[in-house]
C-alpha positions in Angstrom: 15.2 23.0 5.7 18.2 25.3 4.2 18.7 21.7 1.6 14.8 22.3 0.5 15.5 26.1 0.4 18.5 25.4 -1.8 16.6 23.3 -4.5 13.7 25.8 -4.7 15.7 28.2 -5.1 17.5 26.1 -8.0 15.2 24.3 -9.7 12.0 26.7 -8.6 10.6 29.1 -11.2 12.6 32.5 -11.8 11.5 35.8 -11.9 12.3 36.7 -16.1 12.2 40.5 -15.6 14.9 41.8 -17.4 17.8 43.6 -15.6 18.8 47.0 -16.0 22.3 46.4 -15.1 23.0 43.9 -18.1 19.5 43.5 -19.9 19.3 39.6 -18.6 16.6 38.2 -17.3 16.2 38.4 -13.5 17.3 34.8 -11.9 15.5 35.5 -8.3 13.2 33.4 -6.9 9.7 33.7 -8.1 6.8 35.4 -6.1 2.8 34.0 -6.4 2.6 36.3 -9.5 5.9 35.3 -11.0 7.8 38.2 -10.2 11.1 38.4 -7.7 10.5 41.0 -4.5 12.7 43.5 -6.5 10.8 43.7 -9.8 6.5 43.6 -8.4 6.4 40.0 -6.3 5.4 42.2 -3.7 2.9 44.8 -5.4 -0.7 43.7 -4.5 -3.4 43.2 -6.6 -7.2 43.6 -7.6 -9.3 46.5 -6.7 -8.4 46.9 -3.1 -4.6 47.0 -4.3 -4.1 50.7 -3.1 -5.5 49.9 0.6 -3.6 49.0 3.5 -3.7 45.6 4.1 -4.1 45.9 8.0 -2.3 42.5 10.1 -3.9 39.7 11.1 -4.9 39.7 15.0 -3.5 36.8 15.7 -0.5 36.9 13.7 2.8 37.2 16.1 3.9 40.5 16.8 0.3 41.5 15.2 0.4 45.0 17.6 3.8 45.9 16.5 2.5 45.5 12.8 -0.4 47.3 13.3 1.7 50.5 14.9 4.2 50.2 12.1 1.6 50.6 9.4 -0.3 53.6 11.1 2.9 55.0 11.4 3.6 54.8 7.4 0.4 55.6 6.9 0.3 58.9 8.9 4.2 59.5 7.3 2.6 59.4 3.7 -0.7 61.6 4.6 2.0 64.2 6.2 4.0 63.8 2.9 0.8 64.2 0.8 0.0 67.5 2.9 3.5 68.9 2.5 3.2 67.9 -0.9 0.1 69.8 -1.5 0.9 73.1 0.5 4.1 73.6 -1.9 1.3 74.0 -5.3 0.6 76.8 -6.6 -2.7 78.0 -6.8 -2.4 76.6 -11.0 -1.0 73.6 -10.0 -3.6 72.6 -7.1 -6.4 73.3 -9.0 -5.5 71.1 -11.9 -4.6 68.4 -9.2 -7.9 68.9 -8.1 -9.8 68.9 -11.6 -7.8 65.4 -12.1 -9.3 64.2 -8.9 -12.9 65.3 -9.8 -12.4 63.7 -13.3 -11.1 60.1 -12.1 -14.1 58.6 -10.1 -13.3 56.0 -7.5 -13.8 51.9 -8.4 -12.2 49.5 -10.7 -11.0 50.6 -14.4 -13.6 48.0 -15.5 -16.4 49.5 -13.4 -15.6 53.2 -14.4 -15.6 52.4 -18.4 -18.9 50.4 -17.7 -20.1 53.5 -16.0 -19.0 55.6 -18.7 -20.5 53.5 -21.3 -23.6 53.9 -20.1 -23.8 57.8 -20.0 -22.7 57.6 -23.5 -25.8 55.1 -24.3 -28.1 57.6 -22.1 -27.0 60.4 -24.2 -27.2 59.3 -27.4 -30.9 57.5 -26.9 -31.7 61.2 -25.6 -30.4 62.6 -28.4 -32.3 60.1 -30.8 -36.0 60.8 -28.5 -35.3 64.7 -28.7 -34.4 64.7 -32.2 -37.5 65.6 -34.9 -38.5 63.1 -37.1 -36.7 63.0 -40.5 -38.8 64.9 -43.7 -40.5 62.1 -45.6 -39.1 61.2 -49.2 -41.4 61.9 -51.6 -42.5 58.1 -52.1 -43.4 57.8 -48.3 -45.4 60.9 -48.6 -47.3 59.4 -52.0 -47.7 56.1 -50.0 -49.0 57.5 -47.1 -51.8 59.7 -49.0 -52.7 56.8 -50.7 -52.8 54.5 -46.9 -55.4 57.2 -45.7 -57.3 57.5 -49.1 -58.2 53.9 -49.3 -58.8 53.9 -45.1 -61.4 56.2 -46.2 -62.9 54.2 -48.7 -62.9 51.4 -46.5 -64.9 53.4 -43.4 -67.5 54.4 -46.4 -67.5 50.9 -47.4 -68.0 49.6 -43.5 -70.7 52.7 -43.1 -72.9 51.6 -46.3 -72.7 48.1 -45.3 -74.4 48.7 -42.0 -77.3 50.0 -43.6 -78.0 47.5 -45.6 -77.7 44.8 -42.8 
């Protein structure tokens, strides 16, 4: 086991991230995304990445998880609160007007969202808006369509009666 550790931990991919110390890249063991524990190998992903990822039931020690998780989670909400109290009246209502502009879902979802009330507005815009004045061509042309639309009912009424 500790021989097959060894050679991962050798020949196995490395993390890359550069170091602040010296500027080299990181030489920790890679994570699934190809980052070490220390520079994002543990920082979840997709949309769900900001929800706690509750234990497994039948995971060992699966009870002691659980507690340990409500217990950061309450820590953080406390936290939040404490943060909260301390704003001034300024400062909490711009919190709260960044809230109210930052609607919940995906970045993906939100700008596909957002596209859309842009589309809405602007074919609103286009229905609302009156017609542009006709050029002086269009207007000749289009005396000249209901002149000879005329002429052609006249022509339709005199050929009845000689049917």
């Amino acid at each position: 086991m500790m021989k097959r550790f060894n050679l991962l931990r050798r020949f196995g991919p490395k993390c890359g991230a550069r170091t602040k110390w010296d500027g080299h890249p990181c030489q920790n063991h890679a994570m699934a995304n190809g980052r070490c524990f220390r520079h994002g190998g543990r920082t979840p992903s997709g949309d769900a990445w900001h929800q706690t990822a509750w234990p497994d039931p039948a995971s060992p020690n699966a009870e002691a998880k659980l507690h340990r998780k409500l217990r950061d989670s309450e820590r953080r909400a406390k936290k939040r609160a404490a943060r909260l109290a301390k704003m001034t009246p300024e400062e909490r209502a711009a919190h709260e007007a960044w809230h109210r502009a930052r609607k919940p879902g995906s970045a993906a979802q939100r700008a596909a969202a957002k596209r859309e009330r842009q589309d809405a507005e602007a074919f609103r815009e286009a229905i609302e808006a009156p017609p542009p004045p006709l050029s002086p061509e269009r207007a000749m042309l289009r005396r000249r369509i209901e002149e000879l639309q005329a002429k052609l009912a006249e022509i339709r009424k005199h050929e009845d009666l000689f049917e």
